[in-house]
Biopython code that builds the backbone (N, CA, C, O; Angstrom):
import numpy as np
from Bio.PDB.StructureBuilder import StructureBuilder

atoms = [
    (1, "UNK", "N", (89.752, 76.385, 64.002)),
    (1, "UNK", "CA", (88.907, 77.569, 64.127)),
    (1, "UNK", "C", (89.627, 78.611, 64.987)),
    (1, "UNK", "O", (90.117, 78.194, 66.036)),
    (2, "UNK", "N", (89.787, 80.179, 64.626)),
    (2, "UNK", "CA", (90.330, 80.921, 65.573)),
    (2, "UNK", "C", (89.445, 81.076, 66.336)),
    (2, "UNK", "O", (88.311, 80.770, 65.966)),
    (3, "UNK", "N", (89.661, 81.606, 67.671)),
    (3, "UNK", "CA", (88.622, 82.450, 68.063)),
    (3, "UNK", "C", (88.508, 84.027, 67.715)),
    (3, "UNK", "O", (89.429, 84.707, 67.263)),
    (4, "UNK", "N", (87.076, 84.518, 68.041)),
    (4, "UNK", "CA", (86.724, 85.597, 67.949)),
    (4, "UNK", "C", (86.520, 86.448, 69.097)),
    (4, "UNK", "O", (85.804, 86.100, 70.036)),
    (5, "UNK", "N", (87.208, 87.698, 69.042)),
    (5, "UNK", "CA", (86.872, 88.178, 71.029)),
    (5, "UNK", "C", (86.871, 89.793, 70.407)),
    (5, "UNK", "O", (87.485, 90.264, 69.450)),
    (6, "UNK", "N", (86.212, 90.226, 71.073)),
    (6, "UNK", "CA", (85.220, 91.143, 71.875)),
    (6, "UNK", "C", (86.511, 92.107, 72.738)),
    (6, "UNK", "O", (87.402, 91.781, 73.523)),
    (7, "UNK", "N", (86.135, 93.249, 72.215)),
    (7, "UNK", "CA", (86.604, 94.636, 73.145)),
    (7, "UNK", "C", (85.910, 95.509, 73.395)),
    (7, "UNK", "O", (85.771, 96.405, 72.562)),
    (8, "UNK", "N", (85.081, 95.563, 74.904)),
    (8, "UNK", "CA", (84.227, 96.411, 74.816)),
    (8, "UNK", "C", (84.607, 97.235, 76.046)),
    (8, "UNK", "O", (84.988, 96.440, 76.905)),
    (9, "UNK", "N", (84.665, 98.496, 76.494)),
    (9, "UNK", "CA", (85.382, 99.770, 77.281)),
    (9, "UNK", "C", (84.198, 100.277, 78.098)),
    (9, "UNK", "O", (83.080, 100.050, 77.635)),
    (10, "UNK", "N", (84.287, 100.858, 79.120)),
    (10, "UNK", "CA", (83.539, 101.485, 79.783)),
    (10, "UNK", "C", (84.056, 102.565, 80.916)),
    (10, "UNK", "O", (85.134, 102.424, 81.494)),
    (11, "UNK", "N", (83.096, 103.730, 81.178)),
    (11, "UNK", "CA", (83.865, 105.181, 81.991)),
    (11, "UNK", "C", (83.449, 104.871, 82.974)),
    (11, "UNK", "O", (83.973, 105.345, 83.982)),
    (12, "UNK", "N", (82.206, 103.842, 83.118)),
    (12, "UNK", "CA", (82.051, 103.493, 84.395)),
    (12, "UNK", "C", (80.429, 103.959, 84.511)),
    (12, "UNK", "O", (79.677, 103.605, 85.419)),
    (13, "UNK", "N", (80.133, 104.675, 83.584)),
    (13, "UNK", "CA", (78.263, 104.865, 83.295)),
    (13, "UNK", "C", (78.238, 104.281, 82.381)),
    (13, "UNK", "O", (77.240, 103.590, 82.585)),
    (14, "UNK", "N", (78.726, 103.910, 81.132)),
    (14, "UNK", "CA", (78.169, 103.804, 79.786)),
    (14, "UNK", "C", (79.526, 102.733, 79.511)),
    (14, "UNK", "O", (80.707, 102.677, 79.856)),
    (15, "UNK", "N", (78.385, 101.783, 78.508)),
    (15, "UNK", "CA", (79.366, 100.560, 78.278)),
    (15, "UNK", "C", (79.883, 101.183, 75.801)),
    (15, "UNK", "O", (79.186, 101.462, 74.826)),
    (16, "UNK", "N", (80.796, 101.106, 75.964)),
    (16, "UNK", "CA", (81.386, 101.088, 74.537)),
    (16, "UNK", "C", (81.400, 99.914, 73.892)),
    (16, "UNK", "O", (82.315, 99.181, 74.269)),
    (17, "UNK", "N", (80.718, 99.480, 73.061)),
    (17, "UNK", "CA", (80.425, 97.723, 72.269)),
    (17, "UNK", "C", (81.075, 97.655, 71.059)),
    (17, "UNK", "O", (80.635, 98.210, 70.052)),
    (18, "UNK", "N", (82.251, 96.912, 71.091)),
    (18, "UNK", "CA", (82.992, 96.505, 69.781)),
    (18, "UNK", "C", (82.093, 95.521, 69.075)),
    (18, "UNK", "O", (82.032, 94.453, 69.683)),
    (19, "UNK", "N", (81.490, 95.563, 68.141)),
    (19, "UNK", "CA", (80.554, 94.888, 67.815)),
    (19, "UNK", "C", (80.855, 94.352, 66.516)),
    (19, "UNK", "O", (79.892, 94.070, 65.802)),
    (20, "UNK", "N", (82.223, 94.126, 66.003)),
    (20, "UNK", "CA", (82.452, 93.835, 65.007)),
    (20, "UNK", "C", (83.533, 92.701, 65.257)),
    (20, "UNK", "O", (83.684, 91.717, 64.532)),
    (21, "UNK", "N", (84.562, 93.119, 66.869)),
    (21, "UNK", "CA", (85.677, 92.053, 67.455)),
    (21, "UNK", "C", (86.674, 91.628, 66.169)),
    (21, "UNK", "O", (86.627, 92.007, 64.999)),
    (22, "UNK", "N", (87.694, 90.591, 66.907)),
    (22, "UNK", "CA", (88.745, 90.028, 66.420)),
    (22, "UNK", "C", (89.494, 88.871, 66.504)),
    (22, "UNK", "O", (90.087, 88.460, 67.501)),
    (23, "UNK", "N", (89.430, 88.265, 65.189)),
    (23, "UNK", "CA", (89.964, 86.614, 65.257)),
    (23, "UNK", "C", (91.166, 86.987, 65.751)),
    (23, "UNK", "O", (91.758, 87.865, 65.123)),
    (24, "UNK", "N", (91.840, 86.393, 67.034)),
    (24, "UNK", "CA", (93.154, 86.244, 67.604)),
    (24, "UNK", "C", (93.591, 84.727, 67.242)),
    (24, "UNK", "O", (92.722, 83.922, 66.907)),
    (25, "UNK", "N", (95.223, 84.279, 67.329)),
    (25, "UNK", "CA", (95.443, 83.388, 67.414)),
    (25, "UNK", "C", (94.764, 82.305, 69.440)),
    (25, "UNK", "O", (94.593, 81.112, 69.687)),
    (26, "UNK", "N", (94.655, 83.248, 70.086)),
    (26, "UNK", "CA", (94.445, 82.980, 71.363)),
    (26, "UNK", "C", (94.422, 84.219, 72.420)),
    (26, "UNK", "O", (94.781, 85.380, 72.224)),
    (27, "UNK", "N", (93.877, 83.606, 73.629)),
    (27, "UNK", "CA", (94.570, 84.554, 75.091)),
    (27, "UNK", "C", (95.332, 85.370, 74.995)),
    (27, "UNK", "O", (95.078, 86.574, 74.988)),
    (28, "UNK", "N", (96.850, 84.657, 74.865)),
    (28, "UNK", "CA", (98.045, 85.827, 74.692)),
    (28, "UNK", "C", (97.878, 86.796, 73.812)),
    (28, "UNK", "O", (98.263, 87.829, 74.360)),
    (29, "UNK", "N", (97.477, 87.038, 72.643)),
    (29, "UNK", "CA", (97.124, 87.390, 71.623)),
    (29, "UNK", "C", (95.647, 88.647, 71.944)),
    (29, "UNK", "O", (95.586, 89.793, 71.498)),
    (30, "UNK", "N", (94.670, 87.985, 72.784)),
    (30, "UNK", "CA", (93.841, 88.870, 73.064)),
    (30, "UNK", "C", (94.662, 89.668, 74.352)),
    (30, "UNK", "O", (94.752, 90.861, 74.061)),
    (31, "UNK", "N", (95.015, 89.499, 75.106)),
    (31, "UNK", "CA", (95.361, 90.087, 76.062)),
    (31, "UNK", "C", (96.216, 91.261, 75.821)),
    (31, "UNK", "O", (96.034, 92.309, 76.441)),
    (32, "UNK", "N", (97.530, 91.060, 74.572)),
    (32, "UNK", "CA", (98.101, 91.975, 73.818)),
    (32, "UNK", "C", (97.336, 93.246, 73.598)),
    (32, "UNK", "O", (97.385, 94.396, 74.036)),
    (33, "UNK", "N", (96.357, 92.337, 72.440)),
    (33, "UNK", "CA", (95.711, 93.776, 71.953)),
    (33, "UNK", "C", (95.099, 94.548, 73.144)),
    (33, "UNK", "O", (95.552, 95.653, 73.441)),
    (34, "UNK", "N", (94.177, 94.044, 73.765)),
    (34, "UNK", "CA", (93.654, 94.876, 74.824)),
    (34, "UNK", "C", (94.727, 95.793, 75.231)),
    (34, "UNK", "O", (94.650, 97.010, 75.066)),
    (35, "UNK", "N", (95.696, 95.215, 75.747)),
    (35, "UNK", "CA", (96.721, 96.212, 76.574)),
    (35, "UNK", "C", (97.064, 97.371, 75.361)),
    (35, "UNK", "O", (97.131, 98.571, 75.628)),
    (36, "UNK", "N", (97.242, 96.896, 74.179)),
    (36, "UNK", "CA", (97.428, 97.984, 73.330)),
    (36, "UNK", "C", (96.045, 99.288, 73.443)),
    (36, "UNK", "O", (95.997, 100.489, 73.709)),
    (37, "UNK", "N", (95.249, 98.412, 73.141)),
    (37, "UNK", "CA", (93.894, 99.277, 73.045)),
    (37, "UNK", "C", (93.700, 100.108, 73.905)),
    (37, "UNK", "O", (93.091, 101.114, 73.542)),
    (38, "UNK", "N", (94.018, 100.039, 74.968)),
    (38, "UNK", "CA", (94.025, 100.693, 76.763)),
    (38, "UNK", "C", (94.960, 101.702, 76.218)),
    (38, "UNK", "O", (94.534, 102.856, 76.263)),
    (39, "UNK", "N", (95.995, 101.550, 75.774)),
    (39, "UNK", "CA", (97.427, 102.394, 76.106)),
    (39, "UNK", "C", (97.023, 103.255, 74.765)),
    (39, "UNK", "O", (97.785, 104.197, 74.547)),
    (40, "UNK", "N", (96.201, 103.122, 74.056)),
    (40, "UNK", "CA", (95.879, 104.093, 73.169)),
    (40, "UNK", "C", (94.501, 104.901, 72.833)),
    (40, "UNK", "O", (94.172, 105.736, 71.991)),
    (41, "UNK", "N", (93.972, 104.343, 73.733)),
    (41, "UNK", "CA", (92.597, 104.891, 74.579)),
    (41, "UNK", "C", (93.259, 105.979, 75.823)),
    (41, "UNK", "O", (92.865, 107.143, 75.736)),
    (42, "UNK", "N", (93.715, 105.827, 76.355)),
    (42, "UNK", "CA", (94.650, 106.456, 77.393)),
    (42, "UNK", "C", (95.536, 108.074, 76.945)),
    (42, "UNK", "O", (95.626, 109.125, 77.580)),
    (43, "UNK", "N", (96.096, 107.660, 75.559)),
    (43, "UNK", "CA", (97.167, 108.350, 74.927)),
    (43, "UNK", "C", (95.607, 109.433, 74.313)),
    (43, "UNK", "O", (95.529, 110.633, 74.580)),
    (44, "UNK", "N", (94.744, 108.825, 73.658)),
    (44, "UNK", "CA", (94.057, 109.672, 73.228)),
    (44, "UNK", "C", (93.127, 110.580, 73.722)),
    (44, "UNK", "O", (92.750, 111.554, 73.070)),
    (45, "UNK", "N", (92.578, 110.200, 75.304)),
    (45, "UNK", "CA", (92.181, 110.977, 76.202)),
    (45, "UNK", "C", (93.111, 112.064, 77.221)),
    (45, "UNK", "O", (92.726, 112.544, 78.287)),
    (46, "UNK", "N", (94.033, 112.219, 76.754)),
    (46, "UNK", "CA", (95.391, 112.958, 77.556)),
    (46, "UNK", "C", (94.777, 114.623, 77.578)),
    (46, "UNK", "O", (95.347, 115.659, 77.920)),
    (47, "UNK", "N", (93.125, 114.343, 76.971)),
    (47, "UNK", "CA", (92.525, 115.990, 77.424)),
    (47, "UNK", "C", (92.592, 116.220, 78.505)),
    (47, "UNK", "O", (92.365, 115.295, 79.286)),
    (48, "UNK", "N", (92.996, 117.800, 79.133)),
    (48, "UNK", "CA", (92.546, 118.097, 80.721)),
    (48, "UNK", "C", (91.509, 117.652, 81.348)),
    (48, "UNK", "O", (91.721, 117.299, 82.508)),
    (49, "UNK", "N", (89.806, 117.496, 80.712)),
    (49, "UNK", "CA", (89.005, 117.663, 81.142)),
    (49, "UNK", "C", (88.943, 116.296, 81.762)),
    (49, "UNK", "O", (88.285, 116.088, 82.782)),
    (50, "UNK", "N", (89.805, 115.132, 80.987)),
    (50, "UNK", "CA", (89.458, 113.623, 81.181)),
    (50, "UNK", "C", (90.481, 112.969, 82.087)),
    (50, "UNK", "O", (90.978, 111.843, 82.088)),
    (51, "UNK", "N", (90.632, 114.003, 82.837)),
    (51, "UNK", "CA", (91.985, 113.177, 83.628)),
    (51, "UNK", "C", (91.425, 111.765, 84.700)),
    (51, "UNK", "O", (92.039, 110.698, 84.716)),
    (52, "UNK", "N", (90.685, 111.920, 85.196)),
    (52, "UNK", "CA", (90.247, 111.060, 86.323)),
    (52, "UNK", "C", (90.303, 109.816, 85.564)),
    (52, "UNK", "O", (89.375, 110.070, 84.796)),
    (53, "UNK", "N", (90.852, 108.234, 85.079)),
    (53, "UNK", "CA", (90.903, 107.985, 84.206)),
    (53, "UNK", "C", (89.955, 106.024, 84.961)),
    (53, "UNK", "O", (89.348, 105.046, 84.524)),
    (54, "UNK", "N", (90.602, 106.725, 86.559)),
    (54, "UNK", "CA", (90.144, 105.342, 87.240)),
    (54, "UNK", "C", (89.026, 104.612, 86.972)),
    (54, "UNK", "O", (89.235, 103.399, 86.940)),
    (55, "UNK", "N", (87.689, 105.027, 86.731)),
    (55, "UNK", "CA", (86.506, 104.194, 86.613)),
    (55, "UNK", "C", (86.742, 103.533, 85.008)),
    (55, "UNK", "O", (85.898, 102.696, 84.689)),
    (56, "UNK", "N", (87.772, 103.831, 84.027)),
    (56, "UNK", "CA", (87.258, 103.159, 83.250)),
    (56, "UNK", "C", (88.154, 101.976, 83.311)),
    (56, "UNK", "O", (89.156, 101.784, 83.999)),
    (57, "UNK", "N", (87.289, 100.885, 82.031)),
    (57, "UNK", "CA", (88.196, 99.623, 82.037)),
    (57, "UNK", "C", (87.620, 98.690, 80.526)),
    (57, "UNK", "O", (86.452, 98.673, 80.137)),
    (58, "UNK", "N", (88.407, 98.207, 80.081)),
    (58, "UNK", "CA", (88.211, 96.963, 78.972)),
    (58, "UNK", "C", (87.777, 96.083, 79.729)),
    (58, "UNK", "O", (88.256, 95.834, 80.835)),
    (59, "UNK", "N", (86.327, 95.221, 78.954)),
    (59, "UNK", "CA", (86.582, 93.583, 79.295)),
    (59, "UNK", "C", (86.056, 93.185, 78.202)),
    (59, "UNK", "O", (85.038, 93.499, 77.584)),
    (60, "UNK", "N", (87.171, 92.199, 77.991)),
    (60, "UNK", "CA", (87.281, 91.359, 76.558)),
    (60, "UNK", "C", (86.179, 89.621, 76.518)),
    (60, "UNK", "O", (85.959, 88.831, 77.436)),
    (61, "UNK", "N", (85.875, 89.601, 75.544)),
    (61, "UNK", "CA", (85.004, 88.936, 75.759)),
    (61, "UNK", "C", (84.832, 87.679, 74.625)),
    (61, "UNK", "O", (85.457, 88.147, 73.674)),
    (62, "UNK", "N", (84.369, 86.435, 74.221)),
    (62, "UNK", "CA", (84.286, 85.433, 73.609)),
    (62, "UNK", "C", (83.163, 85.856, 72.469)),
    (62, "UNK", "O", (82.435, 86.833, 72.297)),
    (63, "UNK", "N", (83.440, 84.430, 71.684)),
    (63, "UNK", "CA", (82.138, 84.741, 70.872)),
    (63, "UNK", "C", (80.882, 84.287, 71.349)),
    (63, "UNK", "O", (79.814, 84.543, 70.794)),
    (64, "UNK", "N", (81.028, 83.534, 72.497)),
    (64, "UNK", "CA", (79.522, 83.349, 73.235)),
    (64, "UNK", "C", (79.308, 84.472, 74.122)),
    (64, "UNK", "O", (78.335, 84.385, 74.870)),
    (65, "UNK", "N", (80.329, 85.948, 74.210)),
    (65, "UNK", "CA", (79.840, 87.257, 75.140)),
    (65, "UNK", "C", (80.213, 86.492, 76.559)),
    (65, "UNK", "O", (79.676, 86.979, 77.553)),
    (66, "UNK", "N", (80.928, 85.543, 76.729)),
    (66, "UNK", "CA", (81.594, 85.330, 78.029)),
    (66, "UNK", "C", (83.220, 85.870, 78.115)),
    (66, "UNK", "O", (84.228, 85.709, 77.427)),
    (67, "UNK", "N", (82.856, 86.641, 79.430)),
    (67, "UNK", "CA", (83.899, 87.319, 80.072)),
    (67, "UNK", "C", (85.291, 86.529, 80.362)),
    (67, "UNK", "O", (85.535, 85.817, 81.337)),
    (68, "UNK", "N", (86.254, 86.876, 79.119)),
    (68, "UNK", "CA", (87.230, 86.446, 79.357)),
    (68, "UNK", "C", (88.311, 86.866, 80.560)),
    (68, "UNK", "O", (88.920, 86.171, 81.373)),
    (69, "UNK", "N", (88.289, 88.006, 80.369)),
    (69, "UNK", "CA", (89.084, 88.606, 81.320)),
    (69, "UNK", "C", (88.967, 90.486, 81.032)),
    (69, "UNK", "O", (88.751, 91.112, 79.995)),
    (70, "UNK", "N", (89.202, 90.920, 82.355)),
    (70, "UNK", "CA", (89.409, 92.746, 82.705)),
    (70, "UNK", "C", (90.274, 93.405, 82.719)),
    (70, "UNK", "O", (91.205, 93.058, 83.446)),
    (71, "UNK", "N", (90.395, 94.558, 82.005)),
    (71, "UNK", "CA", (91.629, 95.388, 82.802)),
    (71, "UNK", "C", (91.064, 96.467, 82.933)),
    (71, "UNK", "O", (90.160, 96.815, 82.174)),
    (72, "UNK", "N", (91.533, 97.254, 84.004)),
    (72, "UNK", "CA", (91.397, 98.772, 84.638)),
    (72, "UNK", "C", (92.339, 99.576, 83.524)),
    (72, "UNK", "O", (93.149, 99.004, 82.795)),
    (73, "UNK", "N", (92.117, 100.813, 83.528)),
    (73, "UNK", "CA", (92.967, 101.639, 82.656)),
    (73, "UNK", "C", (93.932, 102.030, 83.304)),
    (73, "UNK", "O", (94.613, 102.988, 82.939)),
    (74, "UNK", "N", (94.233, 101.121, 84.744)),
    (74, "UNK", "CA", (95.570, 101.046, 85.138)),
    (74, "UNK", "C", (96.612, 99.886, 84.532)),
    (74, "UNK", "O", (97.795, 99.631, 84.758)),
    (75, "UNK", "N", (95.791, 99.418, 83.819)),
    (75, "UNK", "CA", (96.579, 98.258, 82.972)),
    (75, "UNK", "C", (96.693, 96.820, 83.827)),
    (75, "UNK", "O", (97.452, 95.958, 83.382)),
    (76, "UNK", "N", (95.775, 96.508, 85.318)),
    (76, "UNK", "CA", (95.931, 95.525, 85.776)),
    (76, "UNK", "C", (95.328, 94.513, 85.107)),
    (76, "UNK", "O", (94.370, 95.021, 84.525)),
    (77, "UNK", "N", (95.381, 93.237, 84.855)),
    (77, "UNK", "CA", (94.319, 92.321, 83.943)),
    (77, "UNK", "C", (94.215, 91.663, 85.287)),
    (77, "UNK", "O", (94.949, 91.434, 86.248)),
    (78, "UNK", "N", (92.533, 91.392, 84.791)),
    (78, "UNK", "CA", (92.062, 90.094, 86.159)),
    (78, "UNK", "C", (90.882, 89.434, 85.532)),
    (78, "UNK", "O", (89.786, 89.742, 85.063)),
    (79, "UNK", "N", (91.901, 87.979, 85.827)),
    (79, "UNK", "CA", (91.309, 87.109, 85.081)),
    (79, "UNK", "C", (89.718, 86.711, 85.499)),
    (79, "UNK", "O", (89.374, 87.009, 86.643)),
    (80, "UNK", "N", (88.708, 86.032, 84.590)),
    (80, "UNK", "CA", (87.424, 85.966, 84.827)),
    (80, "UNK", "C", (87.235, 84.972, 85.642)),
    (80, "UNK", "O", (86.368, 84.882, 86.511)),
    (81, "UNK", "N", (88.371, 83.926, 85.250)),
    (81, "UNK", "CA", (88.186, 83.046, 85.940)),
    (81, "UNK", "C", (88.771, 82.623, 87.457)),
    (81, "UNK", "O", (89.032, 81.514, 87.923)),
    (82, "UNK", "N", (88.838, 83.539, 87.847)),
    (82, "UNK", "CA", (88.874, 84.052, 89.232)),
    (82, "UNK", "C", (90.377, 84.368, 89.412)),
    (82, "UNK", "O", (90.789, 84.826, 90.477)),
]
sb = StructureBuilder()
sb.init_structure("model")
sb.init_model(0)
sb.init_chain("A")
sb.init_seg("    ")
for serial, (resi, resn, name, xyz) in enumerate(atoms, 1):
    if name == "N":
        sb.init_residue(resn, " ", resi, " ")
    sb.init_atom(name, np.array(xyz, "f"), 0.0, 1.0, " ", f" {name:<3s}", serial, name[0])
structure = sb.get_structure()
């Protein structure tokens, strides 16, 4: 069975719900995409108005909606499990 995980974004008021997600081979695999997803979430907000970029962040998530792991749109990942 692959798993299925969850990319869901937030500015820090309002949560963004991938509600459709993606069979990865694993972790490494989710962690990839996220970092991709960030770096092109990032690339596509490069408006003036959106510079402050700190409050937002990905956290990727299982198919039971448990928190796999975070990243800041500084690109740090931190893991859920402490």
């Amino acid at each position: 069975m692959v798993p299925r995980y969850f990319f869901h974004f937030s500015d820090g008021k309002r949560r963004f719900s991938d509600t459709r997600g993606l069979e990865l081979s694993g972790m490494a695999a989710a962690r990839a995409h996220a970092l991709r997803q960030v770096r092109d979430l990032k690339a596509a907000m490069c408006d003036p108005g959106i510079q402050d970029l700190s409050a937002w962040s990905m956290t990727v998530v299982n198919d039971d909606d448990t928190v796999v792991f975070e990243t800041g749109f500084d690109l740090k990942v931190q893991s859920a499990r402490g």
